[in-house]
C-alpha positions as CSV (number, residue, x, y, z in Angstrom):
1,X,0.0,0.0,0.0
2,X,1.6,3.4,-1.2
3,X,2.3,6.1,1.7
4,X,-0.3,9.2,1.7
5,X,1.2,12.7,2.4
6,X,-1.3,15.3,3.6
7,X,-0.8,19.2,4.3
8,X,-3.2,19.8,6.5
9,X,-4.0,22.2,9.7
10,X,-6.4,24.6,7.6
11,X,-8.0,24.2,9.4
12,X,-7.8,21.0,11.7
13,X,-11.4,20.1,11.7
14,X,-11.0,18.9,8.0
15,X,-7.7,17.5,8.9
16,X,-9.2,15.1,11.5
17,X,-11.8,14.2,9.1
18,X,-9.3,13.2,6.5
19,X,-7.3,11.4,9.2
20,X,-10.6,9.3,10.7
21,X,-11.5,8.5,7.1
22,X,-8.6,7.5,5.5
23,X,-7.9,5.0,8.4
24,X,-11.5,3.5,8.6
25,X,-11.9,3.2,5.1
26,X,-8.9,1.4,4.5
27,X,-9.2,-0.9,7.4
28,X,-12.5,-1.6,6.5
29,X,-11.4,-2.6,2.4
30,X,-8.7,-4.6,3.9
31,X,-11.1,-6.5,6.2
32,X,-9.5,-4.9,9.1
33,X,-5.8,-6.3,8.3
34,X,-4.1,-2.7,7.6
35,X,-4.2,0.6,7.9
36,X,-2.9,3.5,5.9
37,X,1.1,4.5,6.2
38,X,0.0,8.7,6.8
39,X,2.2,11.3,7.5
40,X,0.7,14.9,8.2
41,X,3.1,18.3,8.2
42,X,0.7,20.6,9.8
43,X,0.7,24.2,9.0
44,X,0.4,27.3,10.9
45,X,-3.3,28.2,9.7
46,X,-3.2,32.2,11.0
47,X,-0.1,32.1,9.0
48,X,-1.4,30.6,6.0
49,X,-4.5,32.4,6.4
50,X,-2.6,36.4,6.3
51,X,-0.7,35.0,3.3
52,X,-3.9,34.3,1.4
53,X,-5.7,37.2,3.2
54,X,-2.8,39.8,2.0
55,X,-2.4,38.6,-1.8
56,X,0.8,36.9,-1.0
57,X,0.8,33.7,-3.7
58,X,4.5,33.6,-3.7
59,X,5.3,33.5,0.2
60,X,2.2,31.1,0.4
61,X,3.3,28.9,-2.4
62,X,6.8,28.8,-0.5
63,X,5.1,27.9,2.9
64,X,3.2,25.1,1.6
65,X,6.2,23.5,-0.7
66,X,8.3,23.3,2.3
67,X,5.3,20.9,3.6
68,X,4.8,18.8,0.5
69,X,8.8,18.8,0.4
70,X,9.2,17.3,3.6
71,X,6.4,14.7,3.2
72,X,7.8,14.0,-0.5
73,X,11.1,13.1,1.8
74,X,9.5,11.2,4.5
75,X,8.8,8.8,1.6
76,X,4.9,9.9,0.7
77,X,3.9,8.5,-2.7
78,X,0.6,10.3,-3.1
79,X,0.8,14.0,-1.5
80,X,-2.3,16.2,-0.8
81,X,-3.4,19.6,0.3
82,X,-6.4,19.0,2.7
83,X,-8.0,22.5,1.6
84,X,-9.7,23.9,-1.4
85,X,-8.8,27.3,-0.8
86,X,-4.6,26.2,-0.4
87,X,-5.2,25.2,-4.2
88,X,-5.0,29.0,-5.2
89,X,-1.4,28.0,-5.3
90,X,-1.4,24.3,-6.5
91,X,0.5,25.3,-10.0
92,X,3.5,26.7,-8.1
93,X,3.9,24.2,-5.6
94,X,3.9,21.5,-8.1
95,X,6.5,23.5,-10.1
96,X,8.9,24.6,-6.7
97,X,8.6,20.7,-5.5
98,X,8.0,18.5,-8.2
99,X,5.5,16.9,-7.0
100,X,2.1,16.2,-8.5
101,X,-0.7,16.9,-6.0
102,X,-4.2,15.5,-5.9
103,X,-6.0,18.3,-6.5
104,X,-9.4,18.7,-4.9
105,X,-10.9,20.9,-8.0
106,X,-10.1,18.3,-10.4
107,X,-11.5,15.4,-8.1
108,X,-14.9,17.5,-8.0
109,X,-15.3,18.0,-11.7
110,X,-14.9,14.4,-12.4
111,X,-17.1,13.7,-10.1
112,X,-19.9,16.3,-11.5
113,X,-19.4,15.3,-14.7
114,X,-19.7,11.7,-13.7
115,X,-23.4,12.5,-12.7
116,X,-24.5,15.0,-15.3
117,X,-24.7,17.7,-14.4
118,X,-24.7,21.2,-16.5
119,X,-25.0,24.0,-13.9
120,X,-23.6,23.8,-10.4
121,X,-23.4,26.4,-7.6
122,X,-20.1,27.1,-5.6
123,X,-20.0,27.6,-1.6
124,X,-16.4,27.8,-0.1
125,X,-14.1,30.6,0.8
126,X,-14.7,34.3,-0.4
127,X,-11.4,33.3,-2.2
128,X,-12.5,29.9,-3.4
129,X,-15.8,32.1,-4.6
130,X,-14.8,34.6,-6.2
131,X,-11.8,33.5,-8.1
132,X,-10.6,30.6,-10.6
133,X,-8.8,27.8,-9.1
134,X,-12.1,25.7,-7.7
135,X,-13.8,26.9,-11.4
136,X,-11.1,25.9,-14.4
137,X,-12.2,22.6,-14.3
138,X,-15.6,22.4,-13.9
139,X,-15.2,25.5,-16.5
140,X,-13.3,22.9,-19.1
141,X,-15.4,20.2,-18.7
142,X,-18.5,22.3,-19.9
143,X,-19.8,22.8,-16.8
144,X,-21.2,26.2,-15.8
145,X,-20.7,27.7,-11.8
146,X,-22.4,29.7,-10.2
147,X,-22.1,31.5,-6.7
148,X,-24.0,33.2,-4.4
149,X,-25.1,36.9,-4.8
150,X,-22.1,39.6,-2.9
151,X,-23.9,39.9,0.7
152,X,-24.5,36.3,0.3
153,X,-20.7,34.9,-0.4
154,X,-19.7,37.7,2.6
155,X,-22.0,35.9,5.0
156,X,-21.2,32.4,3.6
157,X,-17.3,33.6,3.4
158,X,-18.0,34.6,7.7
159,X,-19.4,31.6,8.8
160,X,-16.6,29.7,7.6
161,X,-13.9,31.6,9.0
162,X,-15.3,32.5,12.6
163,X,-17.7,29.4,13.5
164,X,-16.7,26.4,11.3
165,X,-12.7,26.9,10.8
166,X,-13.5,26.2,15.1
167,X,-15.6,23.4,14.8
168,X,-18.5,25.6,15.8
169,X,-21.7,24.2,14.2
170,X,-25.2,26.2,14.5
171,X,-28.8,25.5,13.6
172,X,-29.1,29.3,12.6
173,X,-26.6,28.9,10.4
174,X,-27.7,25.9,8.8
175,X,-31.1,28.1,7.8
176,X,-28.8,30.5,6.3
177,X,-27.0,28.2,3.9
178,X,-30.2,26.8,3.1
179,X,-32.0,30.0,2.5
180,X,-29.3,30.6,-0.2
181,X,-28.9,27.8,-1.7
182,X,-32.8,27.5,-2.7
183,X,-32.2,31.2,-3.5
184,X,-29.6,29.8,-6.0
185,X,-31.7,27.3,-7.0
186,X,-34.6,29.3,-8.1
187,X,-32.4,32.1,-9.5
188,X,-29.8,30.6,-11.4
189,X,-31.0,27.2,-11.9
190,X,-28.2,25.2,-10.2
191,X,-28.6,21.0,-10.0
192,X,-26.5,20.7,-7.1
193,X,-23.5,22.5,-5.1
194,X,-20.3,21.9,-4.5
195,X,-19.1,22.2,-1.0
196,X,-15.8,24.2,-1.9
197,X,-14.3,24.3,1.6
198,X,-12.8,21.4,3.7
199,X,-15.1,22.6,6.5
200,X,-18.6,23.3,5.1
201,X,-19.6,19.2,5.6
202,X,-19.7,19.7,8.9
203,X,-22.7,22.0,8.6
204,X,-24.4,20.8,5.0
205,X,-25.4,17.2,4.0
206,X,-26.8,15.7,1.3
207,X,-30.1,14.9,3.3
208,X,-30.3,18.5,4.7
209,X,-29.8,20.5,1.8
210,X,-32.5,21.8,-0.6
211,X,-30.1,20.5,-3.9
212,X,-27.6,17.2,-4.3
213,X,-24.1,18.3,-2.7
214,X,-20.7,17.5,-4.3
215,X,-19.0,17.3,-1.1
216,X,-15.2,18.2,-1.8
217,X,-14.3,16.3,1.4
218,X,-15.8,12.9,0.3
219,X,-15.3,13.1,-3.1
220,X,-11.3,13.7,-2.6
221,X,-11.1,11.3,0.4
222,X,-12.4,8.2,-2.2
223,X,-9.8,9.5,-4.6
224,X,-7.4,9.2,-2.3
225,X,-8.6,6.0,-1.0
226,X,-9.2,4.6,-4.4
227,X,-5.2,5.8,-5.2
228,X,-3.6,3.8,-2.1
229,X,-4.6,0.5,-2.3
């Protein structure tokens, strides 16, 4: 079975989900004879979070390579980034390490076009919003995406940061994410929505929300999975 490399710690409520998932899932497939060789470099997430917050790609790109490099040393064969919003600089971390990443974005699209669909809405970050890196290849695959109106992605963008990023999960909340997701529904015509951030399935499921959810989380974790043995 190949060693997994993750960069996680943005935030560590996703990077404890990837940790219990990868090692159920492959002790279940193995019939409870192994589980998964997994090494984690853990990043400062303030850190990480003023580089992204402040427009600096290059010192972020740097910060996250030094990671991947030392899980590409430790002897990981399949390396990930445990955040969709840390793929804004996936292109130069490949480059600086020479490593190739599984990327979450390109996980998602093959997922959604794997079910059909034509028109999906985006939740995640105001970053993972608002610019390309989550969109490219649902984009290339013919796939249209849509987000949430501007107060909408701000209050979407808040809720992450200050009550989920902390494990912090809220019935209120919920209702708001609903309320604007059945807004993007009837406005924009989405078939589903992708949950763009590592931290969003804590709050949204597929049985509590008003459209089918491409949860980033799952769908990467059975890459993953599907990868190592």
């Amino acid at each position: 079975m190949k060693k997994i490399g993750l960069v996680g710690g943005t935030g560590p409520e996703s990077t404890l989900m990837y940790y219990k998932e990868l090692n159920t899932r492959i002790d279940q497939l193995t019939d409870r004879k192994a589980m998964p060789d997994l090494a984690i470099e853990s990043v400062d997430f303030r850190k990480a979070w003023a580089y992204v917050s402040n427009g600096e790609n290059e010192k972020l790109a740097n910060y996250l390579s030094e990671k991947v490099t030392c899980l590409k040393n430790s002897g990981c064969e399949i390396i990930s980034l445990t955040a969709g919003t840390m793929h804004l600089v996936i292109d130069e971390i490949e480059k600086k390490t020479g490593v190739s990443l599984v990327s979450i974005p390109k996980a998602v699209a093959e997922e959604a076009v794997n079910r059909g669909y034509k028109k999906v809405g985006l939740l995640g970050t105001i970053f993972t919003m608002e610019q390309d890196y989550m969109k490219k290849d649902l984009r290339d695959a013919g796939i249209e995406v849509c987000i949430p109106e501007k107060e909408d992605r701000e209050l979407v963008a808040k809720r992450i940061f200050e009550e989920l990023e902390l494990g912090i999960v809220k019935e209120e909340t919920l209702e708001e994410f609903q309320e604007l997701i059945s807004k993007m529904k009837e406005d924009q015509g989405i078939q589903a929505v992708i949950l763009g951030c590592t931290e969003l399935p804590l709050l949204l499921k597929e049985e509590n929300c008003p459209v089918p959810v491409l949860d980033s989380v799952e769908i990467h974790i059975k890459k993953l999975v599907d990868m190592m043995v």
